[in-house]
Backbone and ligand atoms as CSV (ligand in chain L), in Angstrom:
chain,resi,resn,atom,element,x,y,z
A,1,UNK,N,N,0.817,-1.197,0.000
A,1,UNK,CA,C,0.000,0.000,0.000
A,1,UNK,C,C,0.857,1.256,0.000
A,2,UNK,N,N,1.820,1.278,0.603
A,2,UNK,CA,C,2.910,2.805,0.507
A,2,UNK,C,C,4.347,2.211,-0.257
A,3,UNK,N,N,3.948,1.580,-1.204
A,3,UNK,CA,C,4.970,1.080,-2.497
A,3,UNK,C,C,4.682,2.436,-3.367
A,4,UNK,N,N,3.988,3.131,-3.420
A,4,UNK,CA,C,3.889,4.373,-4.298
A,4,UNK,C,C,4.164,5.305,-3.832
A,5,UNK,N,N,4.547,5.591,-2.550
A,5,UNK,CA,C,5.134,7.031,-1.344
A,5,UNK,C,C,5.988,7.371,-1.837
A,6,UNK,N,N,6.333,8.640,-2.354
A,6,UNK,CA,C,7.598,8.953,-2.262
A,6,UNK,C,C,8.379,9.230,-0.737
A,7,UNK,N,N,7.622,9.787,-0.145
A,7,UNK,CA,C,7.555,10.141,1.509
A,7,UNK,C,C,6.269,9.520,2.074
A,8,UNK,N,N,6.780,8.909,3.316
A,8,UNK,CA,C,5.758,7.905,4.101
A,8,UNK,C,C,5.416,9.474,5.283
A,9,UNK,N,N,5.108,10.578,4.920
A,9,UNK,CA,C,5.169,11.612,5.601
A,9,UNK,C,C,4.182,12.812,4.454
A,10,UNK,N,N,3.287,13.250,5.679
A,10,UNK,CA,C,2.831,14.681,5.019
A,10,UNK,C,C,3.183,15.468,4.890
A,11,UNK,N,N,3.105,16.477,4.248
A,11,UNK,CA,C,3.701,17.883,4.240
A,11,UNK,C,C,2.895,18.913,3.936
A,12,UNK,N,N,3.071,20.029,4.982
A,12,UNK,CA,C,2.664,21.398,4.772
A,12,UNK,C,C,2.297,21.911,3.368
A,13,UNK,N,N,0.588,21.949,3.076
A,13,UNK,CA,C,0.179,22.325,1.394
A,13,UNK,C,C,-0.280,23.960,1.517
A,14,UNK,N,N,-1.010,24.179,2.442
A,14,UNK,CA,C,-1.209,25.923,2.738
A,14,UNK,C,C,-2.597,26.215,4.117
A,15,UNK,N,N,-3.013,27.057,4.594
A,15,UNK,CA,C,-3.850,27.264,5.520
A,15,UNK,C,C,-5.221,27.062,4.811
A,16,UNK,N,N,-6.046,25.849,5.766
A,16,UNK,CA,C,-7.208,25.803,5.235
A,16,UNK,C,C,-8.225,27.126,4.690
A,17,UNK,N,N,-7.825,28.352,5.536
A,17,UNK,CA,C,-8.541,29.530,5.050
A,17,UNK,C,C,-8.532,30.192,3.848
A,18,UNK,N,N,-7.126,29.345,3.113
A,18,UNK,CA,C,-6.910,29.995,1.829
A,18,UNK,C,C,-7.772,29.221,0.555
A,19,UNK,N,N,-8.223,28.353,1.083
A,19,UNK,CA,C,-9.417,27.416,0.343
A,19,UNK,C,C,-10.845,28.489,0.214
A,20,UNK,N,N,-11.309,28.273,-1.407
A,20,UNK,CA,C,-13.292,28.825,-1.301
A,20,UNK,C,C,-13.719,27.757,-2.283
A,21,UNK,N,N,-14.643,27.632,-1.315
A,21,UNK,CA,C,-15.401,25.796,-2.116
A,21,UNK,C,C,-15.686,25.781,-3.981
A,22,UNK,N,N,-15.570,25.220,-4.412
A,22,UNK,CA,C,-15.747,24.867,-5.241
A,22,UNK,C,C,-14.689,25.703,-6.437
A,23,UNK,N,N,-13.232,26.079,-5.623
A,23,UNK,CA,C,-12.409,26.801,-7.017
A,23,UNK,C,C,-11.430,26.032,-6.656
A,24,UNK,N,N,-10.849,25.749,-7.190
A,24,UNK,CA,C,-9.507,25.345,-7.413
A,24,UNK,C,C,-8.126,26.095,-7.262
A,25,UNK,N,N,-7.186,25.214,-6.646
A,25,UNK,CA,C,-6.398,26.634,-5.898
A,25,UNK,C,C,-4.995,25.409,-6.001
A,26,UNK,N,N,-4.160,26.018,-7.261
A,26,UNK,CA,C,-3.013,25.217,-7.541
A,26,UNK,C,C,-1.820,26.079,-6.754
A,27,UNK,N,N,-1.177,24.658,-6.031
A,27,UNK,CA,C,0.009,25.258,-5.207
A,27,UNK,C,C,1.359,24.688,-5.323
A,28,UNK,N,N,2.237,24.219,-5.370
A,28,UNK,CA,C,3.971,23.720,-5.257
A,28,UNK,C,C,4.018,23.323,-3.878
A,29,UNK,N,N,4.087,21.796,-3.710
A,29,UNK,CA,C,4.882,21.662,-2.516
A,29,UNK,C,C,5.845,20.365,-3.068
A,30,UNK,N,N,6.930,20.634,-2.676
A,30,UNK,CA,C,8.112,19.660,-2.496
A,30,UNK,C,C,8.701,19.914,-3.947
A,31,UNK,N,N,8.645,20.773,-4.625
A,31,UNK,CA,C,8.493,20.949,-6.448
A,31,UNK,C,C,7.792,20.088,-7.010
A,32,UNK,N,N,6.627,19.905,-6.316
A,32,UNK,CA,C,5.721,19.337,-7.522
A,32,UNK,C,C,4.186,20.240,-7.683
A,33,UNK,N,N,3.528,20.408,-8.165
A,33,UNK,CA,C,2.700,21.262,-8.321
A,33,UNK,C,C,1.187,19.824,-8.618
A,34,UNK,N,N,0.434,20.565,-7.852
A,34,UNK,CA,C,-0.361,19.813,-7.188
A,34,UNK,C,C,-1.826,21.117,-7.191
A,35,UNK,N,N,-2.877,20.322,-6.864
A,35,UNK,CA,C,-4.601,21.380,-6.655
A,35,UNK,C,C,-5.661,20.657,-5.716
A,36,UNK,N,N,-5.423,21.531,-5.100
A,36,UNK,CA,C,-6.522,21.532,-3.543
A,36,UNK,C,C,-7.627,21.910,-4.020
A,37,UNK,N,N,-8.662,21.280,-3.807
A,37,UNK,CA,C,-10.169,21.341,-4.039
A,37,UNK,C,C,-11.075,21.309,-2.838
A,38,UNK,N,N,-12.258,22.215,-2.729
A,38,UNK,CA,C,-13.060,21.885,-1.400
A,38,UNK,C,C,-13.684,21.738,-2.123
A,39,UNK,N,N,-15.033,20.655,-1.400
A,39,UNK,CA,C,-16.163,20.327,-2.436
A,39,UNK,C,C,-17.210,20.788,-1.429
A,40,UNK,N,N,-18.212,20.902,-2.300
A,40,UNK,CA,C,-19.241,21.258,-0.909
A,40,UNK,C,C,-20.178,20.343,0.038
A,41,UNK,N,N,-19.974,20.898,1.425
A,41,UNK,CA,C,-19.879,19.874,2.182
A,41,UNK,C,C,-18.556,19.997,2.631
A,42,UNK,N,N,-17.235,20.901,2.330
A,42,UNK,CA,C,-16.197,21.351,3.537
A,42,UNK,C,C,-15.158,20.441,3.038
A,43,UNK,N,N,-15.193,18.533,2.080
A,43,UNK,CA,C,-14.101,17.766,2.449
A,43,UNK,C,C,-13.439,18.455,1.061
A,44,UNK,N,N,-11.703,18.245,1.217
A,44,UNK,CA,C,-11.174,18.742,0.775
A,44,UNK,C,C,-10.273,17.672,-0.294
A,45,UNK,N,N,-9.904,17.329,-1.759
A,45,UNK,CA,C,-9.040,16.747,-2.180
A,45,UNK,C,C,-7.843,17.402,-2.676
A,46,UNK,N,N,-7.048,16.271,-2.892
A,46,UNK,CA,C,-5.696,17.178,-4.072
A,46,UNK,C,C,-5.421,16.501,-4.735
A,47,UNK,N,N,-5.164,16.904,-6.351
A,47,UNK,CA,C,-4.309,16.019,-7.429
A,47,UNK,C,C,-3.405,16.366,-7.705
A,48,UNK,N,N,-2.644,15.877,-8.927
A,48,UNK,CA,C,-1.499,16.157,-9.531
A,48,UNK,C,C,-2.170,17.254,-10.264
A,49,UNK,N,N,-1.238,18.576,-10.489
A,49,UNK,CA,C,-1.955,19.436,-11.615
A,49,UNK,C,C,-1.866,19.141,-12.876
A,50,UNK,N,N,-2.179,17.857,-13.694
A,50,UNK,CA,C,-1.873,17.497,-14.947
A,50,UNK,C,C,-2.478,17.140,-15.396
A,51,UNK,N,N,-3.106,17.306,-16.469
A,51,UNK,CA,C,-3.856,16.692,-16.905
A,51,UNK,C,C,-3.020,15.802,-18.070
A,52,UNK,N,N,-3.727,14.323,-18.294
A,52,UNK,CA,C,-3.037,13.084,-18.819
A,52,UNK,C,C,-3.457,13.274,-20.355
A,53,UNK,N,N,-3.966,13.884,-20.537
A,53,UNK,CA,C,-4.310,14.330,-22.247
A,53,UNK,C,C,-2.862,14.365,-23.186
A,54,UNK,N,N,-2.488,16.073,-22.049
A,54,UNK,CA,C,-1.559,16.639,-23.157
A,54,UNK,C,C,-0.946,17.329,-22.077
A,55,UNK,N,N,-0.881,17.275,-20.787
A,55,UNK,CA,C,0.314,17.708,-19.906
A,55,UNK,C,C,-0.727,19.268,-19.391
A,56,UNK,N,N,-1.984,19.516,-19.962
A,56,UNK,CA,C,-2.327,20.788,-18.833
A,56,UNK,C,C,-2.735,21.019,-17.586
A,57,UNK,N,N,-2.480,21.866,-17.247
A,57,UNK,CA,C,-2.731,22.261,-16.090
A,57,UNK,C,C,-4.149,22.501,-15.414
A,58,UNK,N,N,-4.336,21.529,-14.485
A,58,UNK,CA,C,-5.684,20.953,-13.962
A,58,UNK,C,C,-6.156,22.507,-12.890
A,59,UNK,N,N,-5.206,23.236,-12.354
A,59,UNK,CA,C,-5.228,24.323,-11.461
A,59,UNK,C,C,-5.965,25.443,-12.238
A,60,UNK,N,N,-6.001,25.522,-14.038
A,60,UNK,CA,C,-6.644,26.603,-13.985
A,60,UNK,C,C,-8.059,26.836,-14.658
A,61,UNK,N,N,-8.293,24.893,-14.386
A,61,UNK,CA,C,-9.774,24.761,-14.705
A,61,UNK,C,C,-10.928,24.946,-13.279
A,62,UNK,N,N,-11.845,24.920,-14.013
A,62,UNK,CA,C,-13.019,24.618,-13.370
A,62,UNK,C,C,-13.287,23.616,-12.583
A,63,UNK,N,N,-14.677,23.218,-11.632
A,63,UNK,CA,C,-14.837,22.766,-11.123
A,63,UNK,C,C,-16.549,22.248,-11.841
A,64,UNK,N,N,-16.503,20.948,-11.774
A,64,UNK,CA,C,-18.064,21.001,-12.705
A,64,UNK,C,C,-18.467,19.631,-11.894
A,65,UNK,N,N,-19.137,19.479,-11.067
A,65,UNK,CA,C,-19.235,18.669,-9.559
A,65,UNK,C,C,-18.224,18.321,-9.036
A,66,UNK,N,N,-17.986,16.732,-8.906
A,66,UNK,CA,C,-16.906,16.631,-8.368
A,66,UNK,C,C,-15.836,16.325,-9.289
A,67,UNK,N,N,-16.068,17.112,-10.300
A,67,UNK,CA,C,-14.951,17.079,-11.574
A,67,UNK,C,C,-14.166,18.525,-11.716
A,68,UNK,N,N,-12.691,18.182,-11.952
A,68,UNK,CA,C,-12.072,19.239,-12.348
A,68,UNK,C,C,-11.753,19.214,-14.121
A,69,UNK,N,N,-12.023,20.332,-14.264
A,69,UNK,CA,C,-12.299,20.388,-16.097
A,69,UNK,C,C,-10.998,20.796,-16.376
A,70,UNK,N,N,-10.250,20.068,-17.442
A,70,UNK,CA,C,-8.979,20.748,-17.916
A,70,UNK,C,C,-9.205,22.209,-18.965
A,71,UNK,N,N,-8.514,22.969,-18.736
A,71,UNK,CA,C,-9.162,24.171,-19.564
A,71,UNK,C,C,-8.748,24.104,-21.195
A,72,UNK,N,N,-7.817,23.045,-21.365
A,72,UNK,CA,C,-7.510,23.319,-22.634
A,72,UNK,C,C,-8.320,22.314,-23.800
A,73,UNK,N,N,-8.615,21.039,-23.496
A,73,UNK,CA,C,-9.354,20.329,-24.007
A,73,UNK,C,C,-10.971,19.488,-23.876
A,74,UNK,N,N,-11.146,20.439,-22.381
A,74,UNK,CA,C,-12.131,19.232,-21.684
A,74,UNK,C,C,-12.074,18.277,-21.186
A,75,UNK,N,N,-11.151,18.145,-20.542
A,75,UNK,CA,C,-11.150,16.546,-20.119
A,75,UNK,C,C,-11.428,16.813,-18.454
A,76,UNK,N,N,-11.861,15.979,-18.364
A,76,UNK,CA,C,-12.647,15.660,-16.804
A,76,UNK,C,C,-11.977,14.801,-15.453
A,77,UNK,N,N,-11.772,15.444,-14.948
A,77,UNK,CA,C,-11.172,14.146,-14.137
A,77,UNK,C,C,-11.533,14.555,-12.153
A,78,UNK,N,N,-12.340,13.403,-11.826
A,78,UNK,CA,C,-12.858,12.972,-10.567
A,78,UNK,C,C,-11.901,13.608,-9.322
A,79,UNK,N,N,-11.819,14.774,-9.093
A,79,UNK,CA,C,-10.963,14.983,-7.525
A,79,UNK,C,C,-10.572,14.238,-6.131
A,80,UNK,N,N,-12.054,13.170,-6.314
A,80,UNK,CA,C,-12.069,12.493,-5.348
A,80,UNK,C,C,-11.287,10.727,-5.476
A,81,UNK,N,N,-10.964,10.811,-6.662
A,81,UNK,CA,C,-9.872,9.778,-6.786
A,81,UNK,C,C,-8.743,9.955,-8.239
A,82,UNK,N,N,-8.913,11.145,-8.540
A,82,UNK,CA,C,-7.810,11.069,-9.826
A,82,UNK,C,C,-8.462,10.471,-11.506
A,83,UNK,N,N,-9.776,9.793,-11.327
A,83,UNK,CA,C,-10.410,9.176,-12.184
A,83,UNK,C,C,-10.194,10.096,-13.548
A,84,UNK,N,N,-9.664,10.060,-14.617
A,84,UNK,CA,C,-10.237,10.703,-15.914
A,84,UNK,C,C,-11.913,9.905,-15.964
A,85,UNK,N,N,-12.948,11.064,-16.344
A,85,UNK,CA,C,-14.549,10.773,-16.809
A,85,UNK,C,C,-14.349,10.696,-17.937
A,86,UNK,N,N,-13.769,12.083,-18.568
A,86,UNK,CA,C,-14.486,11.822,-19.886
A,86,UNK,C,C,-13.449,11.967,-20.679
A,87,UNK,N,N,-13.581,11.600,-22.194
A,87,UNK,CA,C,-12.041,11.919,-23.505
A,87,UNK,C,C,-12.137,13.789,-23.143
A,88,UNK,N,N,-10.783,14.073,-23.721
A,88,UNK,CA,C,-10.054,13.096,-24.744
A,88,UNK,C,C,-8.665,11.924,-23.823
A,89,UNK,N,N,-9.432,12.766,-22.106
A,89,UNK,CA,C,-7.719,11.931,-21.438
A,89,UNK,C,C,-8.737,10.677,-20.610
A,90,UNK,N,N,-7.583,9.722,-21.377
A,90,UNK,CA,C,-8.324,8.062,-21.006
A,90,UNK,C,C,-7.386,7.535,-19.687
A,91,UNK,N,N,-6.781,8.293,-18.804
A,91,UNK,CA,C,-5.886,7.824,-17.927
A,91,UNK,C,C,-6.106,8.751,-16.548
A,92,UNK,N,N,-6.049,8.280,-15.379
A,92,UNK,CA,C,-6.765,9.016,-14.348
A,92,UNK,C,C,-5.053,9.960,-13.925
A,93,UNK,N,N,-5.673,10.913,-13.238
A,93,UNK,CA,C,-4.195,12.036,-12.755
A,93,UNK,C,C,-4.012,11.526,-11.366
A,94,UNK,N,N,-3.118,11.393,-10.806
A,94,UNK,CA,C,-2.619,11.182,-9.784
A,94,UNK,C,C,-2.956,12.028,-8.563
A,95,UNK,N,N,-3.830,11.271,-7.200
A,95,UNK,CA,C,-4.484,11.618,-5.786
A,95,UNK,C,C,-3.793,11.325,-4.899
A,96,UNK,N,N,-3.794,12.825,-4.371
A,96,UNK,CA,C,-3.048,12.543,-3.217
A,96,UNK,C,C,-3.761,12.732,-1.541
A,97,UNK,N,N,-3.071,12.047,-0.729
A,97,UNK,CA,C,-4.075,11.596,0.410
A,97,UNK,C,C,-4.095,13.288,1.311
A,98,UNK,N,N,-5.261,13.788,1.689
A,98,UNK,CA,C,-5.094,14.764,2.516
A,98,UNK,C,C,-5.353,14.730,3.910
A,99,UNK,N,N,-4.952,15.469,4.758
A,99,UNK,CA,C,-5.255,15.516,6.110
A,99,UNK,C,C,-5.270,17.147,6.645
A,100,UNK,N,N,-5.944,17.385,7.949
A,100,UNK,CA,C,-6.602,18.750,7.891
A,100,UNK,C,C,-6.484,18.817,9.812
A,101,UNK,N,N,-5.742,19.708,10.133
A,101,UNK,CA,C,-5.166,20.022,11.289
A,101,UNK,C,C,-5.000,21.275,11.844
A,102,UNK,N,N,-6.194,21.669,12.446
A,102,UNK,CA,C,-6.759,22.897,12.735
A,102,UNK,C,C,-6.808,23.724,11.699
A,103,UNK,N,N,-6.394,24.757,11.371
A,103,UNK,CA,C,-6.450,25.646,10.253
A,103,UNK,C,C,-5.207,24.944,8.828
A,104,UNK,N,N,-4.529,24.071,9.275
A,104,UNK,CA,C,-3.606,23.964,8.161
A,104,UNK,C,C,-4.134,22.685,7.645
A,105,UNK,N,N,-3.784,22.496,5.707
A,105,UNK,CA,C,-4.047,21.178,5.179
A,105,UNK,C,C,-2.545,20.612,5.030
A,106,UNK,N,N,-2.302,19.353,4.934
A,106,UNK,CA,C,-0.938,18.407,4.624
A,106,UNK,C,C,-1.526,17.436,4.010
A,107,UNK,N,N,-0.144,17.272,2.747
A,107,UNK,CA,C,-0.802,15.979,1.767
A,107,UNK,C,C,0.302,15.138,1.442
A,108,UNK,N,N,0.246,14.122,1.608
A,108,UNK,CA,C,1.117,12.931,1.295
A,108,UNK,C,C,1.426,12.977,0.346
A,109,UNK,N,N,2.053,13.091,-0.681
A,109,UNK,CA,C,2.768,12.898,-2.491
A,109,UNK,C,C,2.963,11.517,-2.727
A,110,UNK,N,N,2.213,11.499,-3.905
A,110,UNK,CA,C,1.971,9.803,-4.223
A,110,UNK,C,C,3.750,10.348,-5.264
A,111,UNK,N,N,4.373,9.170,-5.583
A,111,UNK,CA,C,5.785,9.505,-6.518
A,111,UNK,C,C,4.550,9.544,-8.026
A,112,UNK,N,N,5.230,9.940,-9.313
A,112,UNK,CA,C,4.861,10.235,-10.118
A,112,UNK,C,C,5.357,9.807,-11.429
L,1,LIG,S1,S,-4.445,18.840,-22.170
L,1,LIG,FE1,FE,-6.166,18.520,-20.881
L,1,LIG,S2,S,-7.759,17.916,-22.190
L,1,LIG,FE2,FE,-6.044,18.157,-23.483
């Protein structure tokens, strides 16, 4: 199960206050660039910011339920597990585990 850790350890992603539900809020931790999502209902995910299409950036799409929309082609992919939904990207983006400790979030980095 932690054969995919790069670190068996969380790390500092930013203050839960800097989260507003339903936008997407791409950040860098450890040099990897990664997107914190609140969904509504308060729980919070994070992916890889990539989308598996064509390499874009999942941080400066939308939010269209619990889907983050890539802005450059449409492609869809599930926050709550990395799932690609819909074409043109047939491969899910990489989830990472979060945890939430008083005002601050920390997220485990799956390796990549
Ligand atoms: S790069 Fe994301 S849908 Fe094409």
């Amino acid at each position: 199960m932690t054969a995919n850790l790069s670190k068996n350890k969380f790390e500092f992603a930013c203050k839960l206050s800097e989260l507003k539900p339903n936008l997407a809020k791409a950040i860098e931790v450890s040099d990897r660039f990664v997107v914190l999502v609140m969904l509504d209902g308060g729980k919070i995910f994070c992916v890889e910011d990539l989308c598996t299409h064509d390499g874009g950036t999942l941080g400066d799409g939308e939010l269209d339920g619990n889907c983050l929309v890539c802005p450059r082609h449409g492609a869809k992919f599930d926050v709550r597990t990395g799932d690609a939904i819909c074409m043109p990207a047939t491969e899910g983006t990489l989830s990472h585990e979060v945890r939430i400790e008083n005002d601050e979030i920390f997220i485990q980095l799956k390796d990549n």
